[in-house]
C-alpha positions as CSV (number, residue, x, y, z in Angstrom):
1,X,0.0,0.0,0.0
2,X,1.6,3.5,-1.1
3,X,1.6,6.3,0.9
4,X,-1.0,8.4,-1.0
5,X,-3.5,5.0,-0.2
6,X,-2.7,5.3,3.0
7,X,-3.7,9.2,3.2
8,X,-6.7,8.4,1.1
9,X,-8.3,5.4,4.2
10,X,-6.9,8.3,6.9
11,X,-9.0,11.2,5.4
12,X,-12.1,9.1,4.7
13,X,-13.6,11.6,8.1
14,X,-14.5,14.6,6.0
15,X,-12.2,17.9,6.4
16,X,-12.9,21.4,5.7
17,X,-9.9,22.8,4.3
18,X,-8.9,25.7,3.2
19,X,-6.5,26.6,0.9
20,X,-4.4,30.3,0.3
21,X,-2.4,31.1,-2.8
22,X,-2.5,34.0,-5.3
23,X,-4.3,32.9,-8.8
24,X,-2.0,32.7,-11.7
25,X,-2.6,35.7,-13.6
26,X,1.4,36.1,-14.5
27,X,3.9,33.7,-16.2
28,X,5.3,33.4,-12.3
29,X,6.0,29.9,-12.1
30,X,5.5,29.6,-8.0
31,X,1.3,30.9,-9.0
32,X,1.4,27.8,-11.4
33,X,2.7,25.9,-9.0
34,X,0.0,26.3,-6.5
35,X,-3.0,26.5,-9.1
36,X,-1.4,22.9,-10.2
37,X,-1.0,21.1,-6.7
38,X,-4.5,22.7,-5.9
39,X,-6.1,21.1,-8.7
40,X,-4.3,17.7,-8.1
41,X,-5.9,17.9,-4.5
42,X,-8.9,18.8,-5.4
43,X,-9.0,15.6,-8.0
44,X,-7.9,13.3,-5.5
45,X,-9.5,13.8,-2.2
46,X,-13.3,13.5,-3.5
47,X,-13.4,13.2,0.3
48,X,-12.3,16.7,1.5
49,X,-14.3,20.1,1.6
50,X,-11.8,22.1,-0.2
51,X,-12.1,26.1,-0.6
52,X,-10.0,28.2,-2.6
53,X,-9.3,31.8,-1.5
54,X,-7.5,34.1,-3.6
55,X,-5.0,35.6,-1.7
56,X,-4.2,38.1,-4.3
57,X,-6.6,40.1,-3.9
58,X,-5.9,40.0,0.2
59,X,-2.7,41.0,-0.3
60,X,-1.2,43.8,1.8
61,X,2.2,44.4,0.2
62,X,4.0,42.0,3.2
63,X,5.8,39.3,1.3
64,X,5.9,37.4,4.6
65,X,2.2,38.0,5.6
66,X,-0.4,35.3,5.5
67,X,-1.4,36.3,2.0
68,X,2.1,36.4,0.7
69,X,2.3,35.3,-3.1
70,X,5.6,33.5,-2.0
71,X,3.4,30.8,-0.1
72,X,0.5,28.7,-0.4
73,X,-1.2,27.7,3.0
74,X,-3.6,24.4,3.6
75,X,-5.9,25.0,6.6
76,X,-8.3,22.9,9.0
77,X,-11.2,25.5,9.0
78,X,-12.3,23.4,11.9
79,X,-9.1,23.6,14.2
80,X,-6.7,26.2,12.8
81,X,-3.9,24.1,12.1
82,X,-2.2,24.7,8.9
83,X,0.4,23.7,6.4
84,X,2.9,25.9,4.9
85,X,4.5,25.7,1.5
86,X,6.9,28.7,0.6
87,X,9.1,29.7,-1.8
88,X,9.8,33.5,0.3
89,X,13.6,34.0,1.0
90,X,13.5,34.8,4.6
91,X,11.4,31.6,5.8
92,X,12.2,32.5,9.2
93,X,9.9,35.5,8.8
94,X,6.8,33.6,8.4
95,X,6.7,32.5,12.1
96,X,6.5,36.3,13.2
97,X,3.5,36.7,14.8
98,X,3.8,40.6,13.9
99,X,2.8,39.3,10.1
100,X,-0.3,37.5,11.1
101,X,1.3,33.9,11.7
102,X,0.2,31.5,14.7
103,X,3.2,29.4,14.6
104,X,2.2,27.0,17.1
105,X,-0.4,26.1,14.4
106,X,1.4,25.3,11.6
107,X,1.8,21.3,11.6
108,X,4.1,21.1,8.6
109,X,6.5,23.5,7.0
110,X,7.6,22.7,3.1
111,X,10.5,24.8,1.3
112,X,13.6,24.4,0.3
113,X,14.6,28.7,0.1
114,X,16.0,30.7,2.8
115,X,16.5,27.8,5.8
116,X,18.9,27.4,8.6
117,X,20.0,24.8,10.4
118,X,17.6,25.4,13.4
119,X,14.5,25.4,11.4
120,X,12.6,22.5,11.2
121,X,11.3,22.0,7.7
122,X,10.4,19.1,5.1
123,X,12.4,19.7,1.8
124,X,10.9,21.1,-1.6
125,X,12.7,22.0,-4.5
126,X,12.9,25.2,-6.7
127,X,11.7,26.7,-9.8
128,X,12.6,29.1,-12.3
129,X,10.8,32.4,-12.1
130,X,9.0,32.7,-15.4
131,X,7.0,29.7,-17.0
132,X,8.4,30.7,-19.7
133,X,11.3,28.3,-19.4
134,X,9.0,25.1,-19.5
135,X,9.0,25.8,-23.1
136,X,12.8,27.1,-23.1
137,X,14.8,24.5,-21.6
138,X,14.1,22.1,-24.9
139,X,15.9,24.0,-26.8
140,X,19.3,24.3,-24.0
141,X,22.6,23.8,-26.1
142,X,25.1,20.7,-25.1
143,X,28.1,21.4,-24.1
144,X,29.6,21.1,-27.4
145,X,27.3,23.8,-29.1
146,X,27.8,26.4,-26.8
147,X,29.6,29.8,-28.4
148,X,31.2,31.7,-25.4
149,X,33.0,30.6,-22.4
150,X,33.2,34.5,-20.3
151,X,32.4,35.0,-16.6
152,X,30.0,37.5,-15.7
153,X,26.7,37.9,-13.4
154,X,23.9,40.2,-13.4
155,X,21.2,40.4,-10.6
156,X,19.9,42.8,-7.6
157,X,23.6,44.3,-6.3
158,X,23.0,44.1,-2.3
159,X,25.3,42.6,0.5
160,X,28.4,40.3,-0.7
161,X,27.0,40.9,-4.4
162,X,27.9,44.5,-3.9
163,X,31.0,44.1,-2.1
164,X,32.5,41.8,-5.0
165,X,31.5,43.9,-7.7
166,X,33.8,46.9,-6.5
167,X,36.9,44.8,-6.8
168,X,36.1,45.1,-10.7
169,X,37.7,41.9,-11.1
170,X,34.9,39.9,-12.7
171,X,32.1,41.2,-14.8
172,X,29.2,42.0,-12.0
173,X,26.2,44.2,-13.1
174,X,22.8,44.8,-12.2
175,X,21.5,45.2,-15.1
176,X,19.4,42.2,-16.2
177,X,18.6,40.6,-19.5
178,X,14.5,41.1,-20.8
179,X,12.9,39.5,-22.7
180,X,12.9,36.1,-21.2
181,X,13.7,34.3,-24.7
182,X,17.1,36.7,-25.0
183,X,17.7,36.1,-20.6
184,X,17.6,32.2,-21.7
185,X,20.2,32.4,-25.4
186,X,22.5,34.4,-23.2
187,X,22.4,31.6,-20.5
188,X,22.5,28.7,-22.9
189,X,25.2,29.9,-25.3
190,X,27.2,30.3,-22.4
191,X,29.4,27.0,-21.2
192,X,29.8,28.5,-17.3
193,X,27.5,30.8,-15.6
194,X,28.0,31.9,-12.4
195,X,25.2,32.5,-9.4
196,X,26.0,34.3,-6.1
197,X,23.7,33.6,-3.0
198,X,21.0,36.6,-2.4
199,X,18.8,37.1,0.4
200,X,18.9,33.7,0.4
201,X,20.7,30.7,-0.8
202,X,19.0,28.9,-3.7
203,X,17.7,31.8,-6.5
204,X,15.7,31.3,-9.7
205,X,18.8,32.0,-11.5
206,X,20.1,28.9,-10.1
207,X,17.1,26.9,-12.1
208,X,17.4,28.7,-15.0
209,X,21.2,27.9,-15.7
210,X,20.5,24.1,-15.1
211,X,17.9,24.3,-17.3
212,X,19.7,26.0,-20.3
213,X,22.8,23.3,-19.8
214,X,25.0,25.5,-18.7
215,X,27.3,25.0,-15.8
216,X,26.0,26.4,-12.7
217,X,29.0,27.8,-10.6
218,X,28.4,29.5,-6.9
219,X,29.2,28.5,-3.7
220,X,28.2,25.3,-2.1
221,X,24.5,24.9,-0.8
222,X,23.6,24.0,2.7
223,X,20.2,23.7,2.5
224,X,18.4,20.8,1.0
225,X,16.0,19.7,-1.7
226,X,13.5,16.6,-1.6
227,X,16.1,15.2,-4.1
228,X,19.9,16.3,-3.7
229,X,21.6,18.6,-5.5
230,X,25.1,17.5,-5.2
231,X,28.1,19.8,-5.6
232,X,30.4,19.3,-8.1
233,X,28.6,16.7,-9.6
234,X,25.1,18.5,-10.6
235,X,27.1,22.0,-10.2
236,X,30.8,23.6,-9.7
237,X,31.7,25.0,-6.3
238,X,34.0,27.4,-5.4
239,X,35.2,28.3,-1.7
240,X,33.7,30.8,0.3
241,X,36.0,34.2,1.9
242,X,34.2,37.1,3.5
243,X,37.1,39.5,2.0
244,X,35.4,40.7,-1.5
245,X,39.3,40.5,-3.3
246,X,40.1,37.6,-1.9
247,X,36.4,36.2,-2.7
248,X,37.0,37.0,-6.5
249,X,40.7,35.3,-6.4
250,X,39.2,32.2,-5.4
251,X,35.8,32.4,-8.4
252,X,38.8,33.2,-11.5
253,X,41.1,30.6,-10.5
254,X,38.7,27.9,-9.9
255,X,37.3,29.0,-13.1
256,X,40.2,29.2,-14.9
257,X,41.4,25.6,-13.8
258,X,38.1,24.1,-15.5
259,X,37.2,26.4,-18.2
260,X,38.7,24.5,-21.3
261,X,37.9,21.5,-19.7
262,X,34.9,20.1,-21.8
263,X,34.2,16.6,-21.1
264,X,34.1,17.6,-17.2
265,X,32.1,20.2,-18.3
266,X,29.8,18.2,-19.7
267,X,29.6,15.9,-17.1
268,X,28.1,18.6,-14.6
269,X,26.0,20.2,-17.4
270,X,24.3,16.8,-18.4
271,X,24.1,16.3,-14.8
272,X,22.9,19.6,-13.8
273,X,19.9,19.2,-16.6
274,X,18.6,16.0,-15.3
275,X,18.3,16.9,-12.0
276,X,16.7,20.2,-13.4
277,X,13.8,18.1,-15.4
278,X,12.8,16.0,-13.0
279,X,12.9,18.8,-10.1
280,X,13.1,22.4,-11.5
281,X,9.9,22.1,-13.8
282,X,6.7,23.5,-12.6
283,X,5.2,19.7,-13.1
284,X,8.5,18.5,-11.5
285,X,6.9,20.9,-8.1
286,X,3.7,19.7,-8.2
287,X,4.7,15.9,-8.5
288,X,6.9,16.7,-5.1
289,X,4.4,18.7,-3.4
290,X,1.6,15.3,-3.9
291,X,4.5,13.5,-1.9
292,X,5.2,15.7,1.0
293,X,2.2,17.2,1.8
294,X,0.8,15.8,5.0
295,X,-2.9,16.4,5.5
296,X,-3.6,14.1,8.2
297,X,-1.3,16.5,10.6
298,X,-4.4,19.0,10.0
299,X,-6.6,16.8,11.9
């Protein structure tokens, strides 16, 4: 008997749960992601009272508040208890009671972006942040196809972002590629393309570089994902120094020693695009979210 049997005899007691999330009216993948796993639920728990509330149009400009468009929520109408799923940077913020959270309600916590050590959680995965790239990714160059081999980065300048893009010693800019379709030929024609932690660890721009086959090169992850990315095997690490000169000594060199090296090059890319397909889609999301969710800690 699998697990989703096993839920399906456990929740044959009728629930009335409600569930948060912001409609998908952009090509934001983390609003298709909800609208998907909602509809999966609804499908498959003929059992369950479910009711949808747009938390869109709740919305109060918090991105940690209860009607964030960074989370989805699954609540017992009945009891209060509720289930978290976020994709917000800060996830340590959504236990604040100042933004509207009862934390000694929520029964479950799903995410895999902005976690510590101390934070009890079960582990997601991550997206890229336009839908745009389910279509995309199919046409990612190999290895072998790939024009340009130059190392450069472009995202929101802000802590050790900032501080590395003084030393002018590698190519750092915020100034960021639009449209989407131009973002994604400037990834993929690219063999390495390097990502630098944010407000949080993971970013988007993490997804989208496994999914154009590039080579994703940034530090080494600590938190975790409901199937492992491993470093240096599904991406390139380099060391981490909190001096800013130093910090960029250590990125060239270690991109220097690999950079003409194309079968190990490969290897990671090829890698790095698997684990992307089967964990960085939208579908890929929703197919973990069915595994992880927990409704019978709402009861």
């Amino acid at each position: 008997m699998d697990i989703e049997e096993t839920y399906f005899i456990k929740l044959k007691d009728k629930m009335k749960l409600q569930i948060s999330y912001q409609y998908p009216f952009t090509h934001w993948s983390v609003f298709n992601v909800f609208n998907g796993f909602y509809n999966k639920m609804v499908n498959k728990y003929k059992t369950i009272d479910f009711t949808y509330v747009d938390s869109g149009k709740l919305y109060d400009g918090n991105p940690c508040s209860y009607y964030s468009p960074h989370v989805m929520t699954i609540k017992n109408l009945e009891n209060d208890k509720y289930i978290l799923i976020s994709y917000w940077d800060r996830v340590e913020e959504l236990s604040y009671e100042v933004h509207g959270w009862d934390d000694k309600k929520r029964v479950q916590l799903i995410t895999s972006s902005g976690v510590h050590s101390d934070i009890k959680y079960t582990p997601l995965s991550y997206i890229c942040y336009s839908s745009t790239f389910e279509n995309l990714h199919i046409n990612a160059k190999p290895m072998n196809k790939k024009e340009y081999n130059e190392l450069f980065f472009k995202g929101f300048l802000y802590g050790s972002r900032h501080s590395l893009s003084l030393t002018n010693k590698i190519n750092i800019t915020n100034h960021k590629t639009f449209p989407d379709e131009v973002y994604f030929n400037e990834l993929t024609n690219n063999r390495i393309c390097l990502s630098l932690n944010g407000a949080g660890e993971i970013c988007n721009r993490d997804m989208e570089i496994l999914s154009c086959r590039s080579v994703l090169f940034r530090p080494k992850l600590n938190q975790k994902f409901h199937n492992e990315l491993i470093p240096d095997f599904h991406y390139l690490t380099f060391d981490i120094s909190d001096d800013p000169n130093e910090q960029a000594d250590i990125i060239l060199k270690k991109f220097n020693e690999v950079k003409d090296d194309i079968k190990f090059l490969k290897s990671i890319s090829d890698n790095g695009y698997k684990w992307f397909k089967k964990n960085g889609t939208i579908q890929s999301n929703i197919d973990i979210l069915n595994k992880v969710v927990n409704l019978n800690l709402l009861k």
